[in-house]
C-alpha positions as CSV (number, residue, x, y, z in Angstrom):
1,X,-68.8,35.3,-29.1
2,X,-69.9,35.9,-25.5
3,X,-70.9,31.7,-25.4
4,X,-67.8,30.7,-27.0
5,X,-66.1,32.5,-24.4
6,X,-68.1,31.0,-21.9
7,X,-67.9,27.6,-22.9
8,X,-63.9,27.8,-22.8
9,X,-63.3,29.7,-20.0
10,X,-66.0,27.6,-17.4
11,X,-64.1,24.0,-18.6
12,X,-61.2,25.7,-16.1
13,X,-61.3,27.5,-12.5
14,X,-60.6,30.7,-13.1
15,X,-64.4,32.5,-13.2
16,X,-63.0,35.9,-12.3
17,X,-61.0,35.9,-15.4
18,X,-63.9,34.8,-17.2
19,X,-66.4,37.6,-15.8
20,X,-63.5,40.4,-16.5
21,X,-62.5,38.7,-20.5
22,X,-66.5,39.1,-20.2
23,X,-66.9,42.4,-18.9
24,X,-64.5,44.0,-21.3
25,X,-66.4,42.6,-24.7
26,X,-70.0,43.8,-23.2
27,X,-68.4,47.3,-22.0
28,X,-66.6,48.1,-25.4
29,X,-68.8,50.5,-27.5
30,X,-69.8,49.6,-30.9
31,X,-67.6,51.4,-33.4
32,X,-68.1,52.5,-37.1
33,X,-66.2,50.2,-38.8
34,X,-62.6,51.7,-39.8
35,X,-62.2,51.8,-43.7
36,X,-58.6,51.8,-45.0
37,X,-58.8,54.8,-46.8
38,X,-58.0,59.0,-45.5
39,X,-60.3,58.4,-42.6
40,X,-57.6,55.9,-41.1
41,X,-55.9,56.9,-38.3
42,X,-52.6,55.3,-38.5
43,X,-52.2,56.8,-41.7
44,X,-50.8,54.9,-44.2
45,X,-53.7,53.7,-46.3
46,X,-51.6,54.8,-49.5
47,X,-49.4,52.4,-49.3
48,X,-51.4,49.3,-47.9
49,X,-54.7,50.0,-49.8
50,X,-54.3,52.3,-52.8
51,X,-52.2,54.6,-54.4
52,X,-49.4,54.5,-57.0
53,X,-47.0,52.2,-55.5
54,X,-50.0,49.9,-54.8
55,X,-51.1,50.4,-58.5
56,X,-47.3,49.9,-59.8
57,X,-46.8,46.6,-57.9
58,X,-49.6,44.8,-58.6
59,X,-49.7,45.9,-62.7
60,X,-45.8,44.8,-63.0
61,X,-46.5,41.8,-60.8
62,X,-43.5,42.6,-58.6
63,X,-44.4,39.8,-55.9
64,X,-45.8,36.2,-57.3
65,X,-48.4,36.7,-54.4
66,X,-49.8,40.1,-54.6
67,X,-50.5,39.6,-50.6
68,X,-46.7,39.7,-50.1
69,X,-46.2,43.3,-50.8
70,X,-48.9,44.2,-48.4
71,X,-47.4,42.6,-45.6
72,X,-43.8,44.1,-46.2
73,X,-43.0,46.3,-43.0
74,X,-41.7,49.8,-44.8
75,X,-38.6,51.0,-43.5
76,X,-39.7,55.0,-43.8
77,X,-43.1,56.6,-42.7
78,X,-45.4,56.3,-45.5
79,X,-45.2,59.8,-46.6
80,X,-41.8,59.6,-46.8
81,X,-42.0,56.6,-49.0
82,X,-45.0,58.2,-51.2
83,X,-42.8,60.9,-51.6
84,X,-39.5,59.5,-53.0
85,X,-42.1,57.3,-55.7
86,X,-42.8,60.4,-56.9
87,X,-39.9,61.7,-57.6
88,X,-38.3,58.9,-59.2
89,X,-41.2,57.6,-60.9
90,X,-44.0,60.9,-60.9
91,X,-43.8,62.1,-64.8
92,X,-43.6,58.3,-65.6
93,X,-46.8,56.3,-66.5
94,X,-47.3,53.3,-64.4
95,X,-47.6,51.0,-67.2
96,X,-44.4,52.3,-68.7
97,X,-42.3,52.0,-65.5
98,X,-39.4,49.7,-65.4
99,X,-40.0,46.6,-63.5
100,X,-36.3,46.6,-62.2
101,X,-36.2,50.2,-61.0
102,X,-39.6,49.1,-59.1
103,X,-38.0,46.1,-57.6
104,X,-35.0,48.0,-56.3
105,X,-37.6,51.1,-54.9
106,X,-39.1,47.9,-52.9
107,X,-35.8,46.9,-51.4
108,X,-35.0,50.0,-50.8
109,X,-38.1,51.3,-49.0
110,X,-39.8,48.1,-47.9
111,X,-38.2,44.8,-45.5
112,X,-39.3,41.0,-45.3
113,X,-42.7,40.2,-44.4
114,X,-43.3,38.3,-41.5
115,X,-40.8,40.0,-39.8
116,X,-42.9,41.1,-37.1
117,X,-43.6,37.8,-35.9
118,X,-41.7,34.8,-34.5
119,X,-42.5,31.1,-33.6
120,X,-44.0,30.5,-29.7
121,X,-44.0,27.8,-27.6
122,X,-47.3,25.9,-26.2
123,X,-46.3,24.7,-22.9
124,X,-49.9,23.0,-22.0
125,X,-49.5,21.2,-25.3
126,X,-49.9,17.4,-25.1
127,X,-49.0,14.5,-27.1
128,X,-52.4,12.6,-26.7
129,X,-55.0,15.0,-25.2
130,X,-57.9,13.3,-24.1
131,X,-60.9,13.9,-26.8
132,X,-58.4,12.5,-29.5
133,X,-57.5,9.6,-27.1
134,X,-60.8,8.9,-26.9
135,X,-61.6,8.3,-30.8
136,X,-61.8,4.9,-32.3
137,X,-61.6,5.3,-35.8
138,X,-57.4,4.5,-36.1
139,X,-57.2,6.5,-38.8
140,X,-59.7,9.9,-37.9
141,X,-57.2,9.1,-34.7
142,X,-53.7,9.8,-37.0
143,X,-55.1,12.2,-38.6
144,X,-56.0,14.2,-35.2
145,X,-53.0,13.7,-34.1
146,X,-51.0,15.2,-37.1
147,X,-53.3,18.1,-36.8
148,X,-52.2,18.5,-33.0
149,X,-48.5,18.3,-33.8
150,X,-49.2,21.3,-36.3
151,X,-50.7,23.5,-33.8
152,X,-46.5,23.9,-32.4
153,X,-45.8,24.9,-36.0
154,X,-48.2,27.5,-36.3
155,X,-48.1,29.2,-33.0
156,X,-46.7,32.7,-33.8
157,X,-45.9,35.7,-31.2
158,X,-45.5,39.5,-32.1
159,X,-42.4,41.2,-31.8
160,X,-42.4,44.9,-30.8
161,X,-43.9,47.4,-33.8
162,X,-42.1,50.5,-32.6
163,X,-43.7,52.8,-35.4
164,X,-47.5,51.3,-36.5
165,X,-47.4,53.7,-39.6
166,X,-44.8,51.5,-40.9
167,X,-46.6,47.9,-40.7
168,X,-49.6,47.0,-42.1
169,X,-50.1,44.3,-39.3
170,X,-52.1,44.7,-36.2
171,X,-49.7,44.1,-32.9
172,X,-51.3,42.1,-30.6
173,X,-50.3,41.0,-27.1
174,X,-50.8,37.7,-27.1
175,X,-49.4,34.5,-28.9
176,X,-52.2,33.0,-31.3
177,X,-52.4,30.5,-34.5
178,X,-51.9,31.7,-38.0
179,X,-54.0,29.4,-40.8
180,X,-50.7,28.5,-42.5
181,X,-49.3,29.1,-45.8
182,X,-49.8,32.6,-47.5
183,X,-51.6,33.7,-44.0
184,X,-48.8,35.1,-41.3
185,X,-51.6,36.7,-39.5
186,X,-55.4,35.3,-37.6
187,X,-58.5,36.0,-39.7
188,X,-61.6,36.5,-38.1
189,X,-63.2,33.7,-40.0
190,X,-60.2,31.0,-39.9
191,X,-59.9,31.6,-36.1
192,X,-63.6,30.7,-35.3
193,X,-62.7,27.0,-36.9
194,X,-58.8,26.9,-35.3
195,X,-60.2,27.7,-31.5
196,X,-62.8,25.0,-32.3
197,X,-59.6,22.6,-33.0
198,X,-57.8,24.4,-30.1
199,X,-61.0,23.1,-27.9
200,X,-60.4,19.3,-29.0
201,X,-56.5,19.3,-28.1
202,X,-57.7,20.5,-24.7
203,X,-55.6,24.0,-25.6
204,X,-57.4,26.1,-23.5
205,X,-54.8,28.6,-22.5
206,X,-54.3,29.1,-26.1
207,X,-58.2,29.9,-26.6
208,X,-57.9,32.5,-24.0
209,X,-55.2,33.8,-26.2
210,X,-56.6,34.0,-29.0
211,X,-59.9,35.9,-27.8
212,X,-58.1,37.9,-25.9
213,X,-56.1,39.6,-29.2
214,X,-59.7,39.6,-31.0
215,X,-61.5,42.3,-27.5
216,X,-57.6,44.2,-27.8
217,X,-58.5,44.5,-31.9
218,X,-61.7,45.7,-31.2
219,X,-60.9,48.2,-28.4
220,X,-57.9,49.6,-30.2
């Protein structure tokens, strides 16, 4: 990560930006990874990872896309929410439930996904950037360019999580790109290959960005 970092920030003047972004990755202490289960410390694992209503959605089939329900914001803390699922539902099996009495505890307990998250603006963006300019193929050249106009699509900045409890996402500061589709957040994985694109539209600032959020998940 520390080359990648390297490689991006050096293509630009600002070295003491790059030794700090560099700094903060080699000072942070290597953690035990955090499992979503009782040990979490935001505390609602029984929602987002197990538990009844976790159980209940996914047997019934409530969403289309079981990732949906997960990224539903809830509009109660989660013991709050656990709490009325019992009572309404407790002496009932799961399996025997009523899908329309689930669907209207959902409403009633849980928002939108993607709430949390609006579109963003890339002001360094450009039309032609020069490594795409630069290919002669016409078509690899069309096709580089469509992928440059998406980046403008999929630019997405946080809006303010007041309570963390109630979100399953991660609030970052920064504005970064999503992979599209079912995917309203950055994946570890899917990132490596979108800065790589970044890198080729001469996005730079967006980079930054994006690595930026990454050293802010780890340290949080």
């Amino acid at each position: 990560m520390v080359t990648l970092i390297r490689s991006v920030f050096l293509s630009q003047p600002s070295i003491l930006e790059l030794d700090k972004v560099i700094a903060d990755i080699e000072s942070t202490k290597q953690k035990n990874n955090e499992v979503c289960d009782e040990t979490d410390k935001i505390a609602n694992w029984n929602i987002y990872c197990s538990g009844p209503i976790l159980t209940a959605m996914n047997l019934h089939q409530v969403e289309m896309d079981s990732k949906t329900f997960v990224d539903r914001p809830l509009k109660a803390d989660p013991d709050v929410v656990l709490q009325e699922f019992k009572k309404e539902f407790g002496k009932t099996k799961i399996a025997n439930i009523s899908v329309q009495k689930l669907i209207n505890f959902r409403n009633r307990f849980f928002g939108e996904p993607g709430t949390e998250l609006k579109g963003c603006v890339i002001p360094e963006w450009k039309e032609l950037p020069p490594k795409i300019a630069r290919i002669k193929d016409e078509n690899l050249k069309r096709f580089a360019l469509f992928l440059n106009q998406r980046w403008k699509d999929l630019c997405r900045q946080m809006t303010r999580i007041e309570n963390p409890k109630q979100n399953s996402l991660i609030e970052v500061p920064h504005p970064f790109i999503v992979p599209g589709g079912r995917f309203r957040e950055f994946y570890y994985w899917d990132a490596y290959w979108i800065v790589k694109g970044l890198i080729a539209s001469d996005l730079l600032v967006m980079v930054r960005n994006m690595l930026k959020n990454f050293i802010h998940c780890v340290k949080k």
